[in-house]
C-alpha positions in Angstrom: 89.4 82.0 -122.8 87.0 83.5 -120.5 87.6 87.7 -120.3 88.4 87.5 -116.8 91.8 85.5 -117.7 91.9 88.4 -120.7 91.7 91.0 -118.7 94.7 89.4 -115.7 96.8 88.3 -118.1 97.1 91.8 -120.0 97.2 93.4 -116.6 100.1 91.5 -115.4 102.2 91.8 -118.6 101.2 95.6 -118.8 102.6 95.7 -114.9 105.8 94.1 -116.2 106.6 96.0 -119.4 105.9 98.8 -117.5 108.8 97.9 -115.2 111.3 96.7 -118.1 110.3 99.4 -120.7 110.5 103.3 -119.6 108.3 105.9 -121.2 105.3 103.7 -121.8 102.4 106.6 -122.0 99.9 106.7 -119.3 100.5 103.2 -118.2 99.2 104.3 -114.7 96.0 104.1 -116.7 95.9 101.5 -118.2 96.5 99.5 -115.0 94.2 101.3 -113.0 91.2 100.7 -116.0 92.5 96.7 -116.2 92.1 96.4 -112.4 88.9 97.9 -111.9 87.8 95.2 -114.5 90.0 92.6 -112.8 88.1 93.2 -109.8 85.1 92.7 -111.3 85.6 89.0 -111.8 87.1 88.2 -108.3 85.1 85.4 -106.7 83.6 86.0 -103.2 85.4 83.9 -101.6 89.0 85.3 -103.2 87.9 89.0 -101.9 89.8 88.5 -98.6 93.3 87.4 -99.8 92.9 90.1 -102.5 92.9 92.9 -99.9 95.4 91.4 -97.9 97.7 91.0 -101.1 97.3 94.8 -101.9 97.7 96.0 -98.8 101.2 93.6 -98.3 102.1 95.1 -101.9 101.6 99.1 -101.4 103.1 98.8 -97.6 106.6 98.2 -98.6 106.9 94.6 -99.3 107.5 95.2 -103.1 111.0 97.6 -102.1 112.1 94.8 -99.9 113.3 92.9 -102.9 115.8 96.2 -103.9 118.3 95.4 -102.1 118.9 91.8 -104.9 121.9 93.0 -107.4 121.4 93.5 -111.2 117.4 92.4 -111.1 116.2 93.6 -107.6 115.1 97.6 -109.3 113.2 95.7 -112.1 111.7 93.3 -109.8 111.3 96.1 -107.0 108.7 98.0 -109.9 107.4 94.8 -111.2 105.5 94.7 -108.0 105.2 97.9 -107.2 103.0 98.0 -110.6 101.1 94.4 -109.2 100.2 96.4 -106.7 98.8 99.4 -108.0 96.9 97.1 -110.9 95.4 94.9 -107.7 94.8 98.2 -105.6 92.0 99.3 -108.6 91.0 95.4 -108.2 90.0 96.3 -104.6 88.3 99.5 -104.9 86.0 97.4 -107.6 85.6 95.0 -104.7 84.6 96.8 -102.0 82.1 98.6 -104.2 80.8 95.1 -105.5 81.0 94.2 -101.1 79.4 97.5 -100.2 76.4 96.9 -103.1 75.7 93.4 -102.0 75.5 94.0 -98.2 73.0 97.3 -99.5 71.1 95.3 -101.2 70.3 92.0 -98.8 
């Protein structure tokens, strides 16, 4: 298993016990260090639809889902966490952009 696949996997299930499990400790940290690794390995071609996804994710889309009864809170911060874990992704991909366009 490559480390990229490592590194989403445990991103995404950190994002979800997050949201099912309150009090973990500075899970906001551990998200943000897994996506700025995550970011790393996102192919060139991917860059695009990860920006769009992030910016979908932290502009509301995630509350939309609220409003479901009995799962719509847990799937509400489910996403709200995707988000935050693929917005530390994007910062490591406009870095990664903004190096390769210094350095043509």
């Amino acid at each position: 298993m490559s480390p990229a696949k490592i590194i989403r996997i445990v991103g995404v299930a950190l994002a979800v016990a997050a949201a099912l499990i309150p009090g973990i400790p500075m899970v906001g940290l551990g998200l943000a260090v897994l996506g700025l690794g995550a970011g790393y390995y996102v192919a060139s071609g991917d860059r695009a639809t990860l920006l769009v996804t992030v910016i979908a994710l932290n502009s509301g889309v995630a509350g939309a889902v609220d409003a479901i009864p009995a799962v719509g809170m847990y799937v509400s911060a489910i996403l709200t966490n995707l988000g935050g874990l693929l917005a530390a992704a994007a910062i490591t991909v406009i870095v990664i952009a903004v190096y390769e366009q210094l350095t043509e």
